[in-house]
MIDOSE-1310 file (N, C-alpha, C; in nm, 2 decimals, decimal comma, always signed):
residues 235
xxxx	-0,55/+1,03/+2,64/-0,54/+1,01/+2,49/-0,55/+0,86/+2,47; -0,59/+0,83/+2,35/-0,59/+0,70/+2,34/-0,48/+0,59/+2,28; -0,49/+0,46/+2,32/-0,36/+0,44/+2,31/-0,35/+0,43/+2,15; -0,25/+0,40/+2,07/-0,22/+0,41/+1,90/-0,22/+0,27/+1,87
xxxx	-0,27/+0,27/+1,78/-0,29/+0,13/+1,69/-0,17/+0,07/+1,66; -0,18/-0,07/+1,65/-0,04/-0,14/+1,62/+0,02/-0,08/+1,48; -0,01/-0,01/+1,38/+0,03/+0,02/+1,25/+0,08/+0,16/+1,30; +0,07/+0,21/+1,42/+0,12/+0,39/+1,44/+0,23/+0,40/+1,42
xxxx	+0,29/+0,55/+1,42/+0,38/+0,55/+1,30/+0,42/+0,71/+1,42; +0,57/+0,74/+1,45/+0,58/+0,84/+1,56/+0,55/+0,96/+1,41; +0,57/+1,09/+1,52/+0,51/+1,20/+1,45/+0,61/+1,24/+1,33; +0,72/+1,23/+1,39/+0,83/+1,28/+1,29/+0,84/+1,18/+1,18
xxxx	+0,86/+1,11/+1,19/+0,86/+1,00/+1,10/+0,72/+1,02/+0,97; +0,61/+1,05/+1,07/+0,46/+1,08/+0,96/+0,51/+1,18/+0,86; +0,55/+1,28/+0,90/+0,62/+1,43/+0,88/+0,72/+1,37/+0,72; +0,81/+1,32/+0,76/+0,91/+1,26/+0,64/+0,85/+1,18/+0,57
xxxx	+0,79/+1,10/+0,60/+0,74/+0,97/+0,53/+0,60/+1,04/+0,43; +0,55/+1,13/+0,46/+0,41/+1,19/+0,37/+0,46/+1,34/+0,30; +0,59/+1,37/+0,34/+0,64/+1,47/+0,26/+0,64/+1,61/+0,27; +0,56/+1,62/+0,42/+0,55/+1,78/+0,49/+0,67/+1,81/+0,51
xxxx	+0,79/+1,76/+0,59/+0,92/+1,80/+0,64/+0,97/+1,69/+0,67; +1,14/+1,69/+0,69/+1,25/+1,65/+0,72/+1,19/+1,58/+0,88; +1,26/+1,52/+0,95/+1,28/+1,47/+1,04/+1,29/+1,54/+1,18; +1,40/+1,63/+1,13/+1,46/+1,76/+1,19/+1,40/+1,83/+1,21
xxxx	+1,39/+1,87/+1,14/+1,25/+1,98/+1,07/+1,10/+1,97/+1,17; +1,07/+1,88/+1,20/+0,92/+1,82/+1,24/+0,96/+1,86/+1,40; +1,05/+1,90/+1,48/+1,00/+1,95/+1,61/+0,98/+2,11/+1,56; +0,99/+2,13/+1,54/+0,93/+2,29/+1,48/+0,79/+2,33/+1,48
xxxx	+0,77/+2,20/+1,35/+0,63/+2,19/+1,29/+0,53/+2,13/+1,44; +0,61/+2,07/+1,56/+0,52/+2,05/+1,67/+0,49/+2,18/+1,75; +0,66/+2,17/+1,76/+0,61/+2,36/+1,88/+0,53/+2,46/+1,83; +0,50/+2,46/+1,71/+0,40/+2,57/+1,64/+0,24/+2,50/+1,64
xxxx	+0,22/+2,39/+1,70/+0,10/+2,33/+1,69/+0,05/+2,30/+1,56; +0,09/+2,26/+1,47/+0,09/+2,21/+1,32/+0,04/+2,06/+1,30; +0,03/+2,01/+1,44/+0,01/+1,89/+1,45/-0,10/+1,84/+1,53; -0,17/+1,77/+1,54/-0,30/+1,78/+1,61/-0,39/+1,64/+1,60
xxxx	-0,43/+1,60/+1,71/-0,49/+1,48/+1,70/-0,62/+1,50/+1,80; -0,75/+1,49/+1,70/-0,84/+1,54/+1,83/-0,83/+1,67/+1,90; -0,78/+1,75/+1,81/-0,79/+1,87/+1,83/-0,66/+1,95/+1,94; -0,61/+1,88/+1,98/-0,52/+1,86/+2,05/-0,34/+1,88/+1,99
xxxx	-0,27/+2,01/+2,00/-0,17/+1,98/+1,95/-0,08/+1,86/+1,97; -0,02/+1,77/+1,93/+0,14/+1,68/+1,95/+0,26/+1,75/+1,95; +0,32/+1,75/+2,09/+0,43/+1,83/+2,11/+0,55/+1,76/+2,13; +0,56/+1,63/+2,10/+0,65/+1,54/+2,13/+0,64/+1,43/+2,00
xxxx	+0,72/+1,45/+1,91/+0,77/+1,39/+1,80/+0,81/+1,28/+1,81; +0,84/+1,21/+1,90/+0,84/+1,05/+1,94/+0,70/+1,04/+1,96; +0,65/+1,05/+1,97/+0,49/+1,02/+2,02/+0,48/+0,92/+1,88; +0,36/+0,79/+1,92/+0,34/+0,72/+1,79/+0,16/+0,77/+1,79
xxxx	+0,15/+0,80/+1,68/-0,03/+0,83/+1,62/-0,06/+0,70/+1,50; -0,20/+0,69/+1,50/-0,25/+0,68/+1,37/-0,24/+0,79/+1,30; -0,19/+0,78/+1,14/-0,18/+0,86/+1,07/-0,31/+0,91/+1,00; -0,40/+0,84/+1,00/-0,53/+0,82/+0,96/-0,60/+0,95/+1,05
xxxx	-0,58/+0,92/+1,14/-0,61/+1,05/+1,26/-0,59/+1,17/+1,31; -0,45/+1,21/+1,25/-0,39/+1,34/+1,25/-0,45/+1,41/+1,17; -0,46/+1,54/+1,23/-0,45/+1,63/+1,12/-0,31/+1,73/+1,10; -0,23/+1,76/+1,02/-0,12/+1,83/+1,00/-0,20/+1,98/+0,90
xxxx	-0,20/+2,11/+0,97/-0,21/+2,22/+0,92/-0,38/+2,24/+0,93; -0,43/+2,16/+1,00/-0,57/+2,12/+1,01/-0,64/+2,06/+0,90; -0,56/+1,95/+0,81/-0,61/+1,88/+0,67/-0,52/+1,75/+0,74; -0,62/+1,63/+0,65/-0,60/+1,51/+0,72/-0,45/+1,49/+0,61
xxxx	-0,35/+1,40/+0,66/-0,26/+1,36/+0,60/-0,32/+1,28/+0,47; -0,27/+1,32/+0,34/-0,29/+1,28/+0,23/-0,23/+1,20/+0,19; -0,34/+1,08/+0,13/-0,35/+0,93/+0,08/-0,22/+0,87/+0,15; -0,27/+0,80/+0,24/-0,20/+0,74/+0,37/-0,13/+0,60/+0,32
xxxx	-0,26/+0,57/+0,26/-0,22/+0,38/+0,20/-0,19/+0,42/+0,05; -0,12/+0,51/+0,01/-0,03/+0,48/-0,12/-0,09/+0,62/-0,18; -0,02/+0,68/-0,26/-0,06/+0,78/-0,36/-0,10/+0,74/-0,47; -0,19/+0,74/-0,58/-0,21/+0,70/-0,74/-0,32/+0,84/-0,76
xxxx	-0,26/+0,92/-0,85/-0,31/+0,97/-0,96/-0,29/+0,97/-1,09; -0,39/+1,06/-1,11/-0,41/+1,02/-1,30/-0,36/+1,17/-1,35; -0,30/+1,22/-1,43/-0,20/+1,32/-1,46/-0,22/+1,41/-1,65; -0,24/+1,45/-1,63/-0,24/+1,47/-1,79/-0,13/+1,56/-1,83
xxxx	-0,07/+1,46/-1,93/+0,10/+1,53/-1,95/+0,06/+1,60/-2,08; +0,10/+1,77/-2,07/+0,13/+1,83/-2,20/+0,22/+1,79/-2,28; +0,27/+1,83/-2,36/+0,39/+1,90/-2,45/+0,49/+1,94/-2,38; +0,58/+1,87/-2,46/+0,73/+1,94/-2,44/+0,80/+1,94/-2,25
xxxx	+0,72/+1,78/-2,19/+0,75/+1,78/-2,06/+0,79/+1,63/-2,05; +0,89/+1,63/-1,98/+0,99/+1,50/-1,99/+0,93/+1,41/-1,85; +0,94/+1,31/-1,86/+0,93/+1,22/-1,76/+1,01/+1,15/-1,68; +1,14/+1,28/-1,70/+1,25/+1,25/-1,65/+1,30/+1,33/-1,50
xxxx	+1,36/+1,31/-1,40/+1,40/+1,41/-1,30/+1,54/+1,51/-1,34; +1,58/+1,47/-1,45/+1,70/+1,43/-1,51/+1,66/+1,64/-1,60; +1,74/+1,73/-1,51/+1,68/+1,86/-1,55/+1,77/+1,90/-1,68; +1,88/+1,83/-1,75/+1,97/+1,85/-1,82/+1,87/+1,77/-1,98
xxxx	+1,73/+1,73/-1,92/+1,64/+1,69/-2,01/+1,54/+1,81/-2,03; +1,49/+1,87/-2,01/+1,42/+2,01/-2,02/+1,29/+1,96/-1,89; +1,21/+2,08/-1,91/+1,11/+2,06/-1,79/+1,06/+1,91/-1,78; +1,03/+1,87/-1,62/+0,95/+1,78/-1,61/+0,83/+1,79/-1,57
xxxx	+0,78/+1,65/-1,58/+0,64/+1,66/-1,53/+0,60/+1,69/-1,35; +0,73/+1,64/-1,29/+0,73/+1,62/-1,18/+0,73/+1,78/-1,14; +0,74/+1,87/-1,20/+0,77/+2,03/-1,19/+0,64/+2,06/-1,22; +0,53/+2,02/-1,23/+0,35/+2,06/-1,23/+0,31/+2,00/-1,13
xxxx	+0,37/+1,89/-1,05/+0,30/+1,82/-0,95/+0,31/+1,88/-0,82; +0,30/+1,88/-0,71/+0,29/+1,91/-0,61/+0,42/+1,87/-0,53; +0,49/+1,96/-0,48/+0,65/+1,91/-0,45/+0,64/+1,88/-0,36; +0,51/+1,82/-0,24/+0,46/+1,78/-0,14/+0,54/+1,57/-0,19
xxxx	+0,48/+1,55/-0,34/+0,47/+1,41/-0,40/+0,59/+1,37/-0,34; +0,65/+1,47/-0,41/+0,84/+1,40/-0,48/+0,91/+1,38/-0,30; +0,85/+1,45/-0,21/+0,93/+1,47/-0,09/+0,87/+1,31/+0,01; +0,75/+1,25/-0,05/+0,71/+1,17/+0,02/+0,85/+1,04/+0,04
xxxx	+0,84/+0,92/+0,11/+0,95/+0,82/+0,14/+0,84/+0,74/+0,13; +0,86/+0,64/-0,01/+0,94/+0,67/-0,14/+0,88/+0,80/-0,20; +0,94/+0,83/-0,29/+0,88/+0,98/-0,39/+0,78/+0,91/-0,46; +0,71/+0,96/-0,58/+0,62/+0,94/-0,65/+0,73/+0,92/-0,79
xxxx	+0,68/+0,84/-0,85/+0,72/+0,82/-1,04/+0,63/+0,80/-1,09; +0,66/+0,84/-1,24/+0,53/+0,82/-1,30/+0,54/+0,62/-1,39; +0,43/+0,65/-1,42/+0,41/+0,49/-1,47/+0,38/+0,48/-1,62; +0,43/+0,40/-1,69/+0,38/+0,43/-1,82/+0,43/+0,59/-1,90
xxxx	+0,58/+0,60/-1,94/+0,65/+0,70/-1,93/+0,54/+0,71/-2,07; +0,57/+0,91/-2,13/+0,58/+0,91/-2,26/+0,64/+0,98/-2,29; +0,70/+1,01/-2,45/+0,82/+1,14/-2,47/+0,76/+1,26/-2,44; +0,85/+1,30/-2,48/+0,83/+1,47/-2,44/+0,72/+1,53/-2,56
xxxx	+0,70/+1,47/-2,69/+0,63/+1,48/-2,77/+0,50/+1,40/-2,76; +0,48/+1,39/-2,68/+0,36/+1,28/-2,68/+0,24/+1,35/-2,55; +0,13/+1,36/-2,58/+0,02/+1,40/-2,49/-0,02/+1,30/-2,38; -0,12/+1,30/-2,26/-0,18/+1,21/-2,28/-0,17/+1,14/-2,10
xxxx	-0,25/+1,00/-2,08/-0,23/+0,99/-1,92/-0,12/+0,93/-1,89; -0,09/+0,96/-1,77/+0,09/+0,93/-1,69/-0,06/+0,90/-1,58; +0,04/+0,76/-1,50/-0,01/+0,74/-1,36/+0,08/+0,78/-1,32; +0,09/+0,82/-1,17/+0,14/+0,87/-1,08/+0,12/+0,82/-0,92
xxxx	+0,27/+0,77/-0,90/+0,21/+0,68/-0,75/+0,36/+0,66/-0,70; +0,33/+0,64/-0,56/+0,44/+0,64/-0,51/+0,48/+0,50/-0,43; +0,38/+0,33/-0,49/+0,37/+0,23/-0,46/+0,44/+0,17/-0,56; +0,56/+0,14/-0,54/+0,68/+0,05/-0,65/+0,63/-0,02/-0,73
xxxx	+0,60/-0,11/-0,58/+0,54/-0,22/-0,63/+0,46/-0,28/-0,75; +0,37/-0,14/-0,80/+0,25/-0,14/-0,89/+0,31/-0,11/-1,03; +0,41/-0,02/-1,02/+0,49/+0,01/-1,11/+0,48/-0,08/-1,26; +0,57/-0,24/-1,16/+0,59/-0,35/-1,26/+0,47/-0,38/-1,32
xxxx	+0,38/-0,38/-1,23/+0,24/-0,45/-1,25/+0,16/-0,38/-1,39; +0,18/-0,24/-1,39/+0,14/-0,18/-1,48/+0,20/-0,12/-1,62; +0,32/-0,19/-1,63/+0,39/-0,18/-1,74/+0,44/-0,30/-1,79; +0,42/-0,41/-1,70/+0,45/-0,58/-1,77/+0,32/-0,60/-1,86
xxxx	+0,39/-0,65/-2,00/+0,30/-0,70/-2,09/+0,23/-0,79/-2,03; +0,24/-0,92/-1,96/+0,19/-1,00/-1,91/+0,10/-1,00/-1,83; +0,07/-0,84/-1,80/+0,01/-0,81/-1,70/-0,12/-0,78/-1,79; -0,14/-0,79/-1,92/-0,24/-0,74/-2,02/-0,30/-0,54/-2,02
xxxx	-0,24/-0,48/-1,93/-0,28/-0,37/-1,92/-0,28/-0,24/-2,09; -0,40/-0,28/-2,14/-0,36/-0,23/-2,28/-0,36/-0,09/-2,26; -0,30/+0,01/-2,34/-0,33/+0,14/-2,36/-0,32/+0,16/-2,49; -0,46/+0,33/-2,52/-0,49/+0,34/-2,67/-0,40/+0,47/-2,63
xxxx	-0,37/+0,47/-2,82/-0,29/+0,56/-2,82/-0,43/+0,64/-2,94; -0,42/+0,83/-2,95/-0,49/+0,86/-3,04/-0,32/+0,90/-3,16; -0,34/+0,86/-3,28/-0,26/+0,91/-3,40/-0,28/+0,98/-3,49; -0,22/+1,09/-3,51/-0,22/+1,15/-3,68/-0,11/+1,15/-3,71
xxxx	-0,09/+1,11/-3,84/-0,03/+1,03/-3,93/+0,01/+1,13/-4,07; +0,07/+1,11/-4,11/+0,13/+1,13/-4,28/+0,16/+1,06/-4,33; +0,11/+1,06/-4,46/+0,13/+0,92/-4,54/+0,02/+0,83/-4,60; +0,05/+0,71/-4,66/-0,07/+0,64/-4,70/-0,04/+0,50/-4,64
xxxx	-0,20/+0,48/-4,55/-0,18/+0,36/-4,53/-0,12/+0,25/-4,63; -0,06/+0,14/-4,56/-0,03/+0,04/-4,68/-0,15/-0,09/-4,65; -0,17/-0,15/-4,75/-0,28/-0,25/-4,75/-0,23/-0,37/-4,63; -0,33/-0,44/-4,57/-0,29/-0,49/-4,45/-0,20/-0,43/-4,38
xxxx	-0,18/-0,30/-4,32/-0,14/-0,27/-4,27/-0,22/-0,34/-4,08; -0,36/-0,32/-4,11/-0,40/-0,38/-3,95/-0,36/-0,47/-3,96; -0,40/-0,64/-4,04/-0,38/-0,72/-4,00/-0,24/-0,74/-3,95; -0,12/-0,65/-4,03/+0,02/-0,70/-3,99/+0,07/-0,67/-3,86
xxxx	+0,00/-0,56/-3,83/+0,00/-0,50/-3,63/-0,08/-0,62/-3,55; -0,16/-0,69/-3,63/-0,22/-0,78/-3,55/-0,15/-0,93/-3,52; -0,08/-0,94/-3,61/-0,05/-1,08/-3,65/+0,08/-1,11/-3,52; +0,12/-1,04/-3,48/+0,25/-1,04/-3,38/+0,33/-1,03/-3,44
xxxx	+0,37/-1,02/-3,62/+0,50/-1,01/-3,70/+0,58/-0,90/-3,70; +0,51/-0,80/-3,72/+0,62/-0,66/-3,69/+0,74/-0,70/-3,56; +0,85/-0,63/-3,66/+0,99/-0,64/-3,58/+1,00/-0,51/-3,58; +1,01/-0,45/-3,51/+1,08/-0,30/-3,53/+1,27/-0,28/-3,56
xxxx	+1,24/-0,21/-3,63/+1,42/-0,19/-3,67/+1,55/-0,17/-3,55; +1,61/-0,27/-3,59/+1,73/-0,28/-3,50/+1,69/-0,37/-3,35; +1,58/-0,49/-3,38/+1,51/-0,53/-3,22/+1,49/-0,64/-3,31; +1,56/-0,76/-3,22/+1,52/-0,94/-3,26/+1,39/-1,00/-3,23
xxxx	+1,31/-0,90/-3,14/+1,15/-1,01/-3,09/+1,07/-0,89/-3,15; +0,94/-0,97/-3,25/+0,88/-0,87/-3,24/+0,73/-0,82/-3,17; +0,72/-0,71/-3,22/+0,59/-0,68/-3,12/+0,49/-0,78/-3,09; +0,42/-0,74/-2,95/+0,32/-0,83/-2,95/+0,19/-0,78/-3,03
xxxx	+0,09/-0,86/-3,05/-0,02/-0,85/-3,17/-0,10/-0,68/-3,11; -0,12/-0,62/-3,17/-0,16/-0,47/-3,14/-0,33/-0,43/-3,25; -0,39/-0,41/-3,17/-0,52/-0,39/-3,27/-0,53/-0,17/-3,29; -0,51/-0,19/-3,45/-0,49/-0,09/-3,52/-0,59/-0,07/-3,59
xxxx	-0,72/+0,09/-3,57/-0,81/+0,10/-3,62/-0,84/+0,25/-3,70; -0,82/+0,27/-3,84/-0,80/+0,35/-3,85/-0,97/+0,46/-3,90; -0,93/+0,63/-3,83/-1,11/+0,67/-3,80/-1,10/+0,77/-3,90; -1,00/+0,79/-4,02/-1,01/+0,87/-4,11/-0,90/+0,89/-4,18
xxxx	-0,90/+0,98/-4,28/-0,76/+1,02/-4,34/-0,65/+1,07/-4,25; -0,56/+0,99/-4,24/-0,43/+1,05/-4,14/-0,45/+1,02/-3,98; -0,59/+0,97/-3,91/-0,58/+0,93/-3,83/-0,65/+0,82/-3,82; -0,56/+0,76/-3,65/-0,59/+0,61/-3,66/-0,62/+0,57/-3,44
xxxx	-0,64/+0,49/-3,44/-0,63/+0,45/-3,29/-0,53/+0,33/-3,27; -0,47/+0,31/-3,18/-0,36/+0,20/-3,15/-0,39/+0,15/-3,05; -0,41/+0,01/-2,99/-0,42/-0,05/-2,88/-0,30/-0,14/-2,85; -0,22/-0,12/-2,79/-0,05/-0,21/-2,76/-0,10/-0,20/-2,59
xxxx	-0,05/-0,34/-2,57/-0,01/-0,39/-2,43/+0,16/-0,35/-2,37; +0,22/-0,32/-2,47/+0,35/-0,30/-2,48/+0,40/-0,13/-2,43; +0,53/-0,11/-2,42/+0,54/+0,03/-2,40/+0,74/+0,04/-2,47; +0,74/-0,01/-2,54/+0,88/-0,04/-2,59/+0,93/+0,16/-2,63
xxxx	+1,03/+0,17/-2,64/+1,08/+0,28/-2,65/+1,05/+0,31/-2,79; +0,99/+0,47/-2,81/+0,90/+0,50/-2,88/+0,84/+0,41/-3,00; +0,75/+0,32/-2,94/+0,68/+0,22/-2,98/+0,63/+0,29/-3,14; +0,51/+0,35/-3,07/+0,41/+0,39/-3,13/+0,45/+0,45/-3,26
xxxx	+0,54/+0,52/-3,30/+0,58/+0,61/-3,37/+0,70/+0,49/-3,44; +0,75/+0,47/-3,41/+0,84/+0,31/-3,49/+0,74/+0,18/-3,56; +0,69/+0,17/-3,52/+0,57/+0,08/-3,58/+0,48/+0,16/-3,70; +0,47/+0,25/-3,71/+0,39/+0,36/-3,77/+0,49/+0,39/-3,89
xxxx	+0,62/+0,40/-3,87/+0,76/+0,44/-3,92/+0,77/+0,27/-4,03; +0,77/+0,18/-3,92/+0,80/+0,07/-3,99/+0,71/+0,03/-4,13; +0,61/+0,10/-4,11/+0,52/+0,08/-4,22/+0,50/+0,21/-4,32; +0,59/+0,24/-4,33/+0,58/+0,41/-4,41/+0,54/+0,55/-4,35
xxxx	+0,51/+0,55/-4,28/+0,41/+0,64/-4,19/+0,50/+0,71/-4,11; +0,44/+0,79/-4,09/+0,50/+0,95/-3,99/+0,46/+0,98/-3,92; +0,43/+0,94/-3,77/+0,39/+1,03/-3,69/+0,37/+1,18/-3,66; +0,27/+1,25/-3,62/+0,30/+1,40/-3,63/+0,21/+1,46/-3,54
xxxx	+0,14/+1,34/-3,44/+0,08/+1,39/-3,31/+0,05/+1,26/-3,26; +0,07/+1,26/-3,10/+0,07/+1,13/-3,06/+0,04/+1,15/-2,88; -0,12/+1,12/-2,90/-0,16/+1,12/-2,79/-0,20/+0,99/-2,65; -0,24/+0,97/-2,58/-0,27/+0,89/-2,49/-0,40/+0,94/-2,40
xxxx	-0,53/+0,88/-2,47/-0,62/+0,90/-2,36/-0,67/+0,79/-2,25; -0,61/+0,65/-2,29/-0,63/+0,59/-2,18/-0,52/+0,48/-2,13; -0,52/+0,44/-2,04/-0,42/+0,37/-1,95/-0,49/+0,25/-1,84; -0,52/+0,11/-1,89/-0,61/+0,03/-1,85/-0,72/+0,03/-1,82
xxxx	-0,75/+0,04/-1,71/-0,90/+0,08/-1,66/-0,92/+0,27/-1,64; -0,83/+0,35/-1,67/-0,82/+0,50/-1,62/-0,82/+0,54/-1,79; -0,94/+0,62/-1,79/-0,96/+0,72/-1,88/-0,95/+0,86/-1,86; -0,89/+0,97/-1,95/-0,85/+1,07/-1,92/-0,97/+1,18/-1,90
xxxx	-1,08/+1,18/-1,96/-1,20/+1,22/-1,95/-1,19/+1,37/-2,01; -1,22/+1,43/-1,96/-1,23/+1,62/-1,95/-1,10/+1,67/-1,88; -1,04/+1,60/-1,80/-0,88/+1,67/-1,71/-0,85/+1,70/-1,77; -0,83/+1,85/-1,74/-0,78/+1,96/-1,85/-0,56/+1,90/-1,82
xxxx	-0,53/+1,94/-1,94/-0,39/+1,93/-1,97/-0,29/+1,97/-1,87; -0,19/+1,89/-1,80/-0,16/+2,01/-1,68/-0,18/+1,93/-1,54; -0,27/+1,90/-1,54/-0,42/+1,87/-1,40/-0,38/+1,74/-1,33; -0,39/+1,69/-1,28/-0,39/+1,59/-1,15/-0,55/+1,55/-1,09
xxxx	-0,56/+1,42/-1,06/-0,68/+1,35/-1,01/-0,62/+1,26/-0,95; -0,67/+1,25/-0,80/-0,61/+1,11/-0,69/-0,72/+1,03/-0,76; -0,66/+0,93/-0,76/-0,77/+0,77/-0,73/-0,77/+0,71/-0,63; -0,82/+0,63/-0,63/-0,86/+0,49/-0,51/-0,71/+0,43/-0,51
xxx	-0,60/+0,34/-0,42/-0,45/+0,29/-0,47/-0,56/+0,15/-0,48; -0,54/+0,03/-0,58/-0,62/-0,04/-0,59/-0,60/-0,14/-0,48; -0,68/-0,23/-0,47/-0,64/-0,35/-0,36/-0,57/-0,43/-0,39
């Protein structure tokens, strides 16, 4: 057999760390031959592999160098783990995710009232990257509305003046385009606790559907509601 690459990783450890099984658990998943390199069961759970290499159940270990999907969150599903909040989203994903070391969270939360894309990834690190303002990562929101626009209403979402109620800094400049009676499109770099709908509020307006089709460079496309898409984890 060949020797393992400096980045190899023992069997049990693959097992925990990608979210098949426990630690414990993974001499089991050996003596049943569940584990395989070159066709070849791994019967010794200290053993170090490329992960890249294995197959577990005869499918290659999934997304090795980081998880990122793109997620399309219904109605009435929380982005919370927190079950004393009603269902979550993490309850449509694959309980494979949540078991990986680290788990998966979603990125770019939205309420439970709100449609629309959730990334999903289990690289911390990207987390910040993708919800710091500074990081310019815009997302559109789709809106229907009640109410009547007020005159400059864009320019004032644009201007950086909006304070939202009960908050000393206010928003950063947001391009606000509205595609008919009662609906509008929102472009915010921001993700402030229900933004969208407080700014909308702040100017007379009522939110009364509040979707999300895109999230920087990830558009939600046709993914039916519900659904899951891996991506590339970026470089």
């Amino acid at each position: 057999m060949p020797h393992p690459k400096k980045d190899a990783i023992r069997v049990d450890q693959l097992l925990s760390r990608y979210g098949y099984c426990s630690r414990r658990e993974a001499h089991a998943w050996a003596r049943a031959g569940r584990i395989t390199l070159d066709g070849v069961p791994l019967k010794d759970t200290s053993e170090r592999v490329d992960a890249k290499s294995v197959l577990v159940d005869g499918a290659s270990v999934e997304a090795v160098d980081g998880l990122l999907a793109m997620f399309h969150k219904p109605l009435a599903v929380v982005c919370s783990r927190d079950g004393r909040e009603g269902p979550s989203v993490f309850d449509l994903l694959p309980p494979q995710w949540s078991q990986r070391n680290p788990p998966v969270a979603s990125v770019g939360r939205l309420d439970k009232d709100t449609t629309g894309l959730l990334l999903i990834t289990d690289a911390g690190e990207w987390v910040h990257r993708w919800t710091s303002p500074k990081h310019n990562h815009e997302k559109t929101y789709e809106v229907t509305f009640e109410g009547e626009p007020k005159p400059g209403m864009v320019e004032w979402f644009a201007s950086g003046a909006l304070r939202l109620e009960g908050e000393g800094r206010c928003c950063l400049p947001a391009k606000l385009v509205f595609e008919g009676p009662g609906r509008a499109l929102l472009h915010l770099v921001e993700g402030r606790f229900h933004q969208v709908r407080r700014m909308f509020a702040a100017a007379g307006l009522t939110v009364i559907r509040l979707h999300r089709p895109r999230f920087g460079p990830y558009e939600l496309g046709d993914l039916a509601e519900g659904s899951w898409r891996l991506l590339p984890m970026p470089e």
